[in-house]
C-alpha positions, 0 to 999 in steps of 0.5 A: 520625331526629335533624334537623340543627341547622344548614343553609346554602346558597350563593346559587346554591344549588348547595351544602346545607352540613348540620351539628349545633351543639353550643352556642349559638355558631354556631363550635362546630358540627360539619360532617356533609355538604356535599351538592350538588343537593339540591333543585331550583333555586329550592326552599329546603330546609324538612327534612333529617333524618339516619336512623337509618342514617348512610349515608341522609338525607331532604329536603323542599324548599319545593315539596313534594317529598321526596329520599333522599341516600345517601351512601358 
């Protein structure tokens, strides 16, 4: 598994932006996913890690619990 180096969030929490910065300048950043309803409302995102299959990703929110994204 490689952990994303960067994650971002709306206010609403609606929407988990998740890249992989390549340098210390936030700019030069690559966008992997941009991944609705990934934890619960009201949670934050502590982990989301990419597997070793690039169609597969989990999370772990601040509640406890862990989510497999799957992606096309």
């Amino acid at each position: 598994m490689s952990a994303a180096g960067l994650l971002g969030a709306k206010r609403s929490s609606s929407v988990l932006s998740v890249g992989r910065r390549k340098s210390s300048d936030p700019a030069n950043t690559d966008l992997l996913r941009v991944v609705d309803d990934a934890h619960q409302p009201g949670q934050s995102v502590i982990l989301c890690a990419f597997t070793t299959l690039p169609t597969v990703a989990v999370c772990v929110d601040s509640g406890g619990s862990g989510y497999q994204l799957s992606f096309r």
